[in-house]
C-alpha positions as CSV (number, residue, x, y, z in Angstrom):
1,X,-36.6,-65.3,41.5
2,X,-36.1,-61.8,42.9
3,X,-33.7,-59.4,40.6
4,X,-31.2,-57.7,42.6
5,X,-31.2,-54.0,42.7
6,X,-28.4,-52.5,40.2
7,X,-25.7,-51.7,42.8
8,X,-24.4,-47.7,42.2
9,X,-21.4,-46.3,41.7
10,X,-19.5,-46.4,45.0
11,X,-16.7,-43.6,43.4
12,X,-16.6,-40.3,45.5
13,X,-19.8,-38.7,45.9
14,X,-21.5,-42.5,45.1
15,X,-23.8,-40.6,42.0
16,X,-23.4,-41.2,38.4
17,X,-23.9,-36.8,38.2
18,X,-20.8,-36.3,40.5
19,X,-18.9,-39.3,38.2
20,X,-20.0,-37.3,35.3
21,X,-18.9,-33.3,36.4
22,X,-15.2,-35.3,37.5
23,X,-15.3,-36.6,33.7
24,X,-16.0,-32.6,32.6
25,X,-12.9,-31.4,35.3
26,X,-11.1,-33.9,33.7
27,X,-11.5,-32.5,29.9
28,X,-8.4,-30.8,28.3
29,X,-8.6,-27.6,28.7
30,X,-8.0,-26.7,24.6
31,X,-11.2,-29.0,24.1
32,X,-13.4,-26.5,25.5
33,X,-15.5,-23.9,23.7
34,X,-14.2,-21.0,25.0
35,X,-15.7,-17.4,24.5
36,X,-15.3,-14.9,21.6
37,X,-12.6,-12.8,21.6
38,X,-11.5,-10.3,19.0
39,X,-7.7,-11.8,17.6
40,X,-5.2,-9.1,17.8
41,X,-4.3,-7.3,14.7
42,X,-0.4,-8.6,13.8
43,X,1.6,-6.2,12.0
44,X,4.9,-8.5,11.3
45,X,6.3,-6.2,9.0
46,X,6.0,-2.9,11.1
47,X,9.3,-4.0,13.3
48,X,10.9,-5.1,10.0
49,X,10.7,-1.6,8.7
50,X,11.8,-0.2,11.6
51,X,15.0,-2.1,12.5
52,X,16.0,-1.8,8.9
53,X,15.4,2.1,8.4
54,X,19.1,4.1,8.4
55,X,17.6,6.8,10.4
56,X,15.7,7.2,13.4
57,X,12.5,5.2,13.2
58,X,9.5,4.7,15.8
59,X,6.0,3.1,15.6
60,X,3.3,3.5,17.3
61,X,-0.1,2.2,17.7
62,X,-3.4,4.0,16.9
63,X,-3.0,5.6,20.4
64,X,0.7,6.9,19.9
65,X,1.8,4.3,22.2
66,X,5.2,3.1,21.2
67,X,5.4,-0.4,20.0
68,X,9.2,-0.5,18.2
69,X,12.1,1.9,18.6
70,X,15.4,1.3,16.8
71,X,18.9,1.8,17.2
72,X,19.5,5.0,15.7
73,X,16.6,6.3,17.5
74,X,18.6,5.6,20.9
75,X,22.0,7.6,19.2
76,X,19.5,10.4,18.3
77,X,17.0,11.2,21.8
78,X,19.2,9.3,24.3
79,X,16.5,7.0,25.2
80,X,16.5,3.6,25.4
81,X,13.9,1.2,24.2
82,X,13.0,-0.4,27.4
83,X,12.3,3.3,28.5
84,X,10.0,3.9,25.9
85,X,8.2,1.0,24.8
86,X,4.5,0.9,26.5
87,X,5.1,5.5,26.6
88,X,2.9,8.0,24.6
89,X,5.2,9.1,22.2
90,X,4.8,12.8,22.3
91,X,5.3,12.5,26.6
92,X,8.8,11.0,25.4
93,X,9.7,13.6,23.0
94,X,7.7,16.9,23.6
95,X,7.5,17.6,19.9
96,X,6.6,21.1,19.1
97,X,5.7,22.5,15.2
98,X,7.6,25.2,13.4
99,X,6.3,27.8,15.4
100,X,6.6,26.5,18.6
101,X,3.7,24.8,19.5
102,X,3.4,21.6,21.6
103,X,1.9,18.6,19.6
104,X,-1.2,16.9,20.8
105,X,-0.2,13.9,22.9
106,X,-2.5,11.9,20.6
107,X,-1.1,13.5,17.9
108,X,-4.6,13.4,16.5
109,X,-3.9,15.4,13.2
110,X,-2.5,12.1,11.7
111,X,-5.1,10.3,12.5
112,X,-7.8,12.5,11.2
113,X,-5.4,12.6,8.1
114,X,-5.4,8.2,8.0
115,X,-9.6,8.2,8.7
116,X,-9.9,10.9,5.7
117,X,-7.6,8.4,3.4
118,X,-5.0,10.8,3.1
119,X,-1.5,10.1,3.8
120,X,0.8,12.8,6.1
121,X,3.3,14.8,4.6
122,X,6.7,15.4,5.6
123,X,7.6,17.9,8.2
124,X,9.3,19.4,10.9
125,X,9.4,19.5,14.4
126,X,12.1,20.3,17.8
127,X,12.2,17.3,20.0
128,X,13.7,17.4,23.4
129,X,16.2,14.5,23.9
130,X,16.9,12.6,27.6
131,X,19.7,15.2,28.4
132,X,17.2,18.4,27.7
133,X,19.1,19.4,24.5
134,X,16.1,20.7,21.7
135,X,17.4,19.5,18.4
136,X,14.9,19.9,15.0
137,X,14.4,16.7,13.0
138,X,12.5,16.0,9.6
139,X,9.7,13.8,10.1
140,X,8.6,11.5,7.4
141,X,5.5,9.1,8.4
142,X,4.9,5.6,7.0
143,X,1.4,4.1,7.4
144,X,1.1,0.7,7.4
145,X,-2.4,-0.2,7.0
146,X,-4.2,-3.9,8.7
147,X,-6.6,-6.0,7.2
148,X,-9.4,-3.2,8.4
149,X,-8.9,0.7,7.2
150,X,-9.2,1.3,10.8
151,X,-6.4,-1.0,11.9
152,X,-3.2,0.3,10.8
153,X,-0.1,1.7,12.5
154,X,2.5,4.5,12.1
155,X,6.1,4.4,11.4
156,X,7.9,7.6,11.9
157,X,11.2,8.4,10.3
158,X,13.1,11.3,11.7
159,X,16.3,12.8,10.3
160,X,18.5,15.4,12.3
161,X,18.0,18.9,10.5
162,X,21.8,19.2,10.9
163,X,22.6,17.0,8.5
164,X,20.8,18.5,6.0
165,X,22.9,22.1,7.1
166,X,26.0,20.1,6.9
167,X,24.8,18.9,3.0
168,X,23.9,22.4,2.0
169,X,27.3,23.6,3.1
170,X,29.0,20.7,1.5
171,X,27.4,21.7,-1.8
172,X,27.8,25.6,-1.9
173,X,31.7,24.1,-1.5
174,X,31.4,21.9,-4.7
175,X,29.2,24.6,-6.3
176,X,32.3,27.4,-5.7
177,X,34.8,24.8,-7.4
178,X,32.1,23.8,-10.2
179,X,31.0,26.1,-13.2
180,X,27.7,24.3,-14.0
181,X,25.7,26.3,-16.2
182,X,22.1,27.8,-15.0
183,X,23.0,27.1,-11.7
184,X,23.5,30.4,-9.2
185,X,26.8,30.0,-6.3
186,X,26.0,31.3,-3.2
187,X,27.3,35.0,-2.8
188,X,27.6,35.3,-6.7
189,X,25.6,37.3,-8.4
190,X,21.8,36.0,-8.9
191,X,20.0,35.4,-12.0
192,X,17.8,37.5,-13.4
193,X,14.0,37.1,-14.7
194,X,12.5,34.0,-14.2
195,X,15.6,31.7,-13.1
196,X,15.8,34.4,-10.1
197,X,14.3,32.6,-7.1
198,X,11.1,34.1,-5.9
199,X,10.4,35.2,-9.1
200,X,8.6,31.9,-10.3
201,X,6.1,29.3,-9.1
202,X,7.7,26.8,-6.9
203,X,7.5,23.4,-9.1
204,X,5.6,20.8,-7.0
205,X,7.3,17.4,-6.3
206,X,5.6,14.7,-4.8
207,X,6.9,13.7,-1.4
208,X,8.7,10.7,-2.4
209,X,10.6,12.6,-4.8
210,X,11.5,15.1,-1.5
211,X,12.7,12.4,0.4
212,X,14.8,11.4,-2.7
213,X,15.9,14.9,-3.4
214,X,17.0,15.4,0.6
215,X,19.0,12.1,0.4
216,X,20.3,13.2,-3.1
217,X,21.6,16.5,-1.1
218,X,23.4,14.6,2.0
219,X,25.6,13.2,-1.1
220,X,24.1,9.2,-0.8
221,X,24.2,7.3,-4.4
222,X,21.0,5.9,-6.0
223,X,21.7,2.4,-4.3
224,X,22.6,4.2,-0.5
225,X,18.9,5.6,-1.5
226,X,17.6,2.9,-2.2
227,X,18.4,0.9,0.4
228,X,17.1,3.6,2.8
229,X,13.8,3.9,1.6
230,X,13.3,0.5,0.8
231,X,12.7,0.5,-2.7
232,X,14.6,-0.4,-6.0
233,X,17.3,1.4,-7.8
234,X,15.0,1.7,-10.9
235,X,12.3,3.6,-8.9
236,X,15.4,5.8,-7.2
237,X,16.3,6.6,-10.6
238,X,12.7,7.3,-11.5
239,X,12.3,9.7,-8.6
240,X,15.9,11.3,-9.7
241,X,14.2,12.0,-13.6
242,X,11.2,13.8,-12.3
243,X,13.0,15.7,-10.0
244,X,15.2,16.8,-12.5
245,X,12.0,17.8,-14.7
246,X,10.3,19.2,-12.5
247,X,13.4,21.8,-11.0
248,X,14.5,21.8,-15.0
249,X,18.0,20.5,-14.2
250,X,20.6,19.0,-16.1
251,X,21.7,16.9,-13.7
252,X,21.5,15.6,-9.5
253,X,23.7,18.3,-9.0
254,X,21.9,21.2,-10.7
255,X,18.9,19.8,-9.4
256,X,20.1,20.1,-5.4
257,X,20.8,23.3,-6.0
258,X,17.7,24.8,-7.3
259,X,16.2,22.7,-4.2
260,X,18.0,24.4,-1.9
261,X,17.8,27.8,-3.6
262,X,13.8,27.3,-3.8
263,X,13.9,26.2,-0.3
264,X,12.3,22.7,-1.1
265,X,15.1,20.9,1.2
C-alpha cells in the first residue's frame, strides 16, 4: 500500500514558515525582548521640596531646564508654570550678580561647584520679573543628589531682599524701645574698641546657621523656621546656640543685631 503524501497547511500563504512569522505577529507585545535603554533617573522628592518651600522655589535639571516651579514663585516673577516648565531658567529670569553681570544661561558655576563636591553658597542676584520690574532676591540652592554623583538636581530658594529691609527696619524700631546691653541702636553712639564694627574679624557661621539667622531677623519663631527649612525644632534651636556663640550674644535679639551691624544678613 502506497502512503499518502502528508497534506500542508492550506492557512494563508499554505507554508508552515508563513504559519509560524503570523504566530511571532501574534506575540504580546510586553513578551518581547526589547532593546537597552538607560531608565530615567526619578527624583520623587525634588517636587516635594518644592511645593512645600514658603518661599520661592525652582528646580532644574543638570541643564537648568526647569522641571517644578511653585506657587510663591508665580506671586514673586509673574510667571506661570506652564510658561516655564521645559525654559532655561536663566532665559526666564535674566539673573545678573552683585555687580551687574548676566549669569551664564547654564549657570555652569554651580555645576563645576556639584562635580568638585562642593555645595553653593547663598547669594544674591536682580531678576527681571514678566512685567520688566528688576527686583534682588537671596538665593539659597539645595542639591539633591541621584543614585550616581553625576545625577542630581537643583532646587533654588529665592527670598525677596525687601523683606529682609523691612526686618532690619522692624528691628532698629524694637532696638530704639529696648536697652539690651552690648548691643549698639542705630544713630546712637557706636562702641568703641573691639565691639565697634569693622574693628574685628567677622565670626564665620556656616550657611545653615545664615539662613537661620535671616529667618531669625524677618521675626519667624523656631517652629515657623523650622517648618521652612524642613528640619526639626531641635536642630533650629541648635543653629540659634551657635549663632549666638559665634556673634557672642545673649540672646536672638542681640544676635540679629550684630548680624545686621556686621553685615552678615
Amino acid at each position: 500500500m502506497t502512503k499518502k503524501p502528508k497534506q500542508r497547511s492550506s492557512g494563508p500563504g499554505g507554508g508552515r514558515g508563513v504559519r509560524a512569522v503570523a504566530e511571532v505577529h501574534r506575540m504580546p507585545a510586553g513578551t518581547r525582548r526589547a532593546a537597552s535603554t538607560a531608565e530615567p533617573v526619578v527624583f520623587p522628592n525634588v517636587p516635594t521640596i518644592v511645593e512645600n518651600a514658603a518661599r520661592a522655589a525652582v528646580a532644574t535639571d543638570g541643564d537648568n531646564m526647569v522641571l517644578h516651579w511653585n506657587a510663591a514663585a508665580v506671586e514673586l516673577f509673574g510667571f506661570t508654570a506652564e510658561e516655564v516648565i521645559g525654559h532655561n531658567l536663566q532665559r526666564v529670569i535674566q539673573a545678573r550678580d552683585v555687580h551687574g553681570n548676566r549669569l551664564a544661561a547654564d549657570h555652569g558655576a554651580f555645576h563645576e561647584m556639584i562635580r568638585l563636591g562642593e555645595a553653593p553658597q547663598s547669594f544674591e542676584i536682580a531678576i527681571i520679573t514678566a512685567t520688566g520690574k528688576m527686583i534682588r532676591v537671596a538665593v539659597s540652592i539645595v542639591v539633591v543628589i541621584g543614585p550616581k554623583a553625576t545625577e542630581y538636581r537643583l532646587v533654588y530658594l529665592m527670598t525677596p531682599m525687601h523683606r529682609r529691609r523691612r526686618a532690619d527696619e522692624a528691628i532698629d524700631r524694637l532696638l530704639a524701645q529696648t536697652n539690651v546691653p552690648g548691643v549698639t541702636v542705630p544713630g546712637a553712639q557706636p562702641a568703641t574698641g573691639a565691639d565697634q564694627r569693622g574693628t574685628s574679624h567677622p565670626p564665620h557661621l556656616t550657611r545653615r546657621q545664615l539662613e537661620v539667622l535671616l529667618l531669625l531677623a524677618e521675626g519667624k519663631k523656631s517652629r515657623e523656621i523650622a517648618e521652612e527649612l524642613g528640619i526639626s525644632v531641635h536642630t533650629v534651636r541648635t543653629h540659634i546656640q551657635g549663632v549666638l556663640r559665634s556673634l557672642g550674644a545673649a540672646n536672638r535679639l542681640e544676635a540679629v543685631s550684630r548680624a545686621l551691624h556686621e553685615r552678615l544678613i
